[in-house]
N, C-alpha and C positions, 0 to 999 in steps of 0.2 A: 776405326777412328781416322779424322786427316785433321792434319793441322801444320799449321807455318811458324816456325819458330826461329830469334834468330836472339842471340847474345854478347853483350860486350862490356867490357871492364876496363878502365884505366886508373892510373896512380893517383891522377890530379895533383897537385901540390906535395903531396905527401913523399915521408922516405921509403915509403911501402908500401903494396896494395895487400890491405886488412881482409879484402872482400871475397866472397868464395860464390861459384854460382853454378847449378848444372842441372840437367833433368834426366830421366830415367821413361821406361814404357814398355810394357807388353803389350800385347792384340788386343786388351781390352781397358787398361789404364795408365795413366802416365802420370807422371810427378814432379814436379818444378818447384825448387829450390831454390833461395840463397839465405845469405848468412854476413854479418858483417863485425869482424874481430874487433871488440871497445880496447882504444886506447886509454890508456893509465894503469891496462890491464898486462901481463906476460903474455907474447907470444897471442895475439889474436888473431894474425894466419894460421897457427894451428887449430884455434878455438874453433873458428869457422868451418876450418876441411873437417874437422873431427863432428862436426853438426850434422855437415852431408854427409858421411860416409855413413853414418847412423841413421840418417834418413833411405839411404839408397842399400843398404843390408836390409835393413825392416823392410823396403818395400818389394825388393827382389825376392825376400824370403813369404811375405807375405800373397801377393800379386801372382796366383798362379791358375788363371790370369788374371783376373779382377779380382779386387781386396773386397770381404766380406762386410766391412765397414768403414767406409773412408774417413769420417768423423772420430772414429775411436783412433782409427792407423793414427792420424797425424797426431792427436795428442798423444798418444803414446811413443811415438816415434821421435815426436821435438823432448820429450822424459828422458828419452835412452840417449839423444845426444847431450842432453844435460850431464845424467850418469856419466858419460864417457869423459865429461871435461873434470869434472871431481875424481873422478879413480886415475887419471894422467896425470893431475897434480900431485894425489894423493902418492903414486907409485917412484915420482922423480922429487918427493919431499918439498914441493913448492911452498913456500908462504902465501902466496894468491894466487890461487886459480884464473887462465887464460876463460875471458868469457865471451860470449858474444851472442847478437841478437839472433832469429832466423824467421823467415816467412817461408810458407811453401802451400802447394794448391795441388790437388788431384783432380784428374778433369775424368770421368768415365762415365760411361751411357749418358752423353750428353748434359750430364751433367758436374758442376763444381763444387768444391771442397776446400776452407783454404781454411790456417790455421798462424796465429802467427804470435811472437814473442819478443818484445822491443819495441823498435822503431823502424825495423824492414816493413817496406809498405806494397800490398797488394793494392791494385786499381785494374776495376773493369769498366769499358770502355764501348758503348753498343751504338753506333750511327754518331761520334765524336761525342756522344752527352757520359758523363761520369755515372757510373750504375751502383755501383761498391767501391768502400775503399776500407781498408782496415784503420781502427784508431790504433794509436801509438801510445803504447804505456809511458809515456812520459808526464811531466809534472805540468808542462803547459797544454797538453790536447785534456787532460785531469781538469786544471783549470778550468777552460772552455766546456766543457760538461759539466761544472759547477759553479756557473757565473754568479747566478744568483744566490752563493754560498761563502763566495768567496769575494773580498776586496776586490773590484775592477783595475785597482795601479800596484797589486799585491805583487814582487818582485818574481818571476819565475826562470831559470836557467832549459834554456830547450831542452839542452843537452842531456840533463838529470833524469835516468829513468828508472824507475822504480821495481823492474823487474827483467831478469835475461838469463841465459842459459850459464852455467858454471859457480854464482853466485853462491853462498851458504843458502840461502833459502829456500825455496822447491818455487819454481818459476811460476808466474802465469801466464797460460797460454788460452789465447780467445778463437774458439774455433767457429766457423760459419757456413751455411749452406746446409743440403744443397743449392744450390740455381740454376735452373734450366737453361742452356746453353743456346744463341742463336747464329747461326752460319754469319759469319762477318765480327764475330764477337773479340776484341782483345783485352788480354788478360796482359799487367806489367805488374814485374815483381821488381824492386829497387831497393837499394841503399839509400841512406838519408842522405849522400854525398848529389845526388839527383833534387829529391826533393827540398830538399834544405836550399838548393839556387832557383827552383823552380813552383811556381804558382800550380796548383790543380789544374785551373784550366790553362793554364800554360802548356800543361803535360796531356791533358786527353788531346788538346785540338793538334799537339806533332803528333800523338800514337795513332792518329788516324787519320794521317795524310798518306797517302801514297803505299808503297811496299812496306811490309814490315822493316825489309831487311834495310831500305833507302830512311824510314823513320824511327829507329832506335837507335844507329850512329848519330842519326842529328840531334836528336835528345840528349844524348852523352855529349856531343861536343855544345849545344845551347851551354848546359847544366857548368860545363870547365868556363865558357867564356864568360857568364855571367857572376862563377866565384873568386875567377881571376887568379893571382898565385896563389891563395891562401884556401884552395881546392883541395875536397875531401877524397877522398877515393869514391869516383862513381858505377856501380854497374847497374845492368840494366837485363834480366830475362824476359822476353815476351813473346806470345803467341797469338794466331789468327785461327780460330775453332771454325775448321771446314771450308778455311780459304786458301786458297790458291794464291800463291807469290808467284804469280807469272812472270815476274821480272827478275826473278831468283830461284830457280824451281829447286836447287840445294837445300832452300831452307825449308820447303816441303815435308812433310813426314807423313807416311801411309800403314796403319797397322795390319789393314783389310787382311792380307795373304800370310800374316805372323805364323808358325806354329803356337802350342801353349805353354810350351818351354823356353822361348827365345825371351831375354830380358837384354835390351841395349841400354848404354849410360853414358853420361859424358862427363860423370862425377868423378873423377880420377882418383884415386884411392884406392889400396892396399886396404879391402876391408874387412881380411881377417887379423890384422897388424894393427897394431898402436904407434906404426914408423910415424916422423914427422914426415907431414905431405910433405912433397915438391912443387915449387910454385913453377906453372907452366905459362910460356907467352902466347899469341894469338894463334899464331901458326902452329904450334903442338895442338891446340884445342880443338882446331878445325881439322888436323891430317888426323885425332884421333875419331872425332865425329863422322868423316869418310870412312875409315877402316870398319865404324862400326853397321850405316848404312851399306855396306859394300856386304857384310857378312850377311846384314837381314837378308840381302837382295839375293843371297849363293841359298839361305834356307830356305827363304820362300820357292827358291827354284825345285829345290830336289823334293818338295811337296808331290804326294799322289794326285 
């Protein structure tokens, strides 16, 4: 597999960033991630880390090299990080559970996988036209699929959604795919702090300007200037399936020479601990991202 991948997260307005985001990959699949901690909720930076780390256990353990069903992984995987936000609450006597949304995508033998719970939004992206995007279990995208069911001036709160990870209820998760993958193809995983300031096609026609790495900063900074101070926490995961960021060749990723044992992450997490993550700044994320292509590049070497 190659692909260009490049990520970024800011506060926006807020007193904190909620949002969690990171991928994983062996020689034959990869996994991209995020998650965004609901406020009114306890602790949704931990909700969130606790979603990835659950995502990137299951896949490490599963992924050896390729997952037997990517379809089943991810719903089952977005389950286990549910479990993990009820038995944290349930072991530190909370009255509500930290919750939060998650989206994530497995891309292998050319093809995708995405799976998602909330209002974190998948968008694929093929020659700047929109190809897929995931709906958002919320009450007004409900609405819009029930127009003719429903009052057209019928009050709806965006915000309101009806299902997410940590909740009493057992979540729903919509999973999709496969989809056959084409060289040039990007794939964006977001927070609503993105799309909630930004129009669809607002967002395919940056995702497919220029470098990955030159057009997901600008999307992240569009998405703050247009919410102005009262700015959600925005991140933003994306990748180029089988292209080449020649203007960045960091953001590059090559599985070709892996061994079947090697699994890199950039999901930071203690993931045989229940410790509260550590919230890390831009610079930890990318000196840990180096450490880790640095290590594939020492195993690929000592291959026969």
């Amino acid at each position: 597999m190659r692909f260009a991948v490049h990520q970024v997260s800011r506060k926006g307005g807020r007193e904190k960033n909620e949002d969690r985001m990171g991928y994983c990959y062996t020689r034959d699949a990869a996994l991209f991630a995020l998650a965004d901690g609901m406020g009114g909720h306890p602790e949704g930076e931990v909700a969130a880390q606790l979603a990835l780390q659950a995502l990137a256990a299951r896949f490490q353990r599963e992924a050896q090299p390729a997952l037997a069903d990517p379809a089943r992984f991810l719903n089952e995987a977005i389950v286990a990080g549910h479990h993990q936000l009820l038995r944290y609450a349930s072991g530190r006597g909370m009255v509500d559970t930290p919750r939060t949304t998650a989206v994530a995508c497995v891309v292998q033998g050319s093809a995708a996988h995405w799976a998602h719970c909330g209002d974190s939004r998948l968008y694929l992206v093929r020659g700047g036209r929109l190809i897929a995007r995931t709906r958002d279990h919320s009450y007004v995208e409900l609405q819009q699929a029930m127009a003719k069911a429903l009052p057209p001036d019928a009050p709806v709160n965006r915000n309101v959604l009806f299902t997410c990870l940590g909740s009493p209820a057992r979540p729903l998760i919509d999973v999709a795919g496969p989809l056959l993958l084409q060289a040039g193809d990007r794939l964006l995983l977001c927070s609503d702090g993105l799309w909630g300031a930004l129009s669809d096609t607002a967002i395919c026609a940056q995702l497919a300007q220029g470098a990955l790495s030159d057009a997901v900063p600008e999307l992240v900074e569009q998405a703050l200037r247009s919410a102005g101070a009262s700015s959600d926490n925005v991140t933003v995961i994306a990748l180029e399936w089988e292209g080449a960021d020649e203007r960045d060749p960091r953001a590059e990723v090559s599985t070709q020479d892996l061994g079947d044992q090697v699994f890199a992450s950039t999901i930071q997490a203690n993931l045989a601990a229940e410790s509260v993550p550590v919230e890390l700044d831009d610079a930890e994320i990318e000196r840990s991202i180096q450490e880790i292509n640095e290590a594939i590049r020492r195993s690929a070497q000592r291959r026969p």
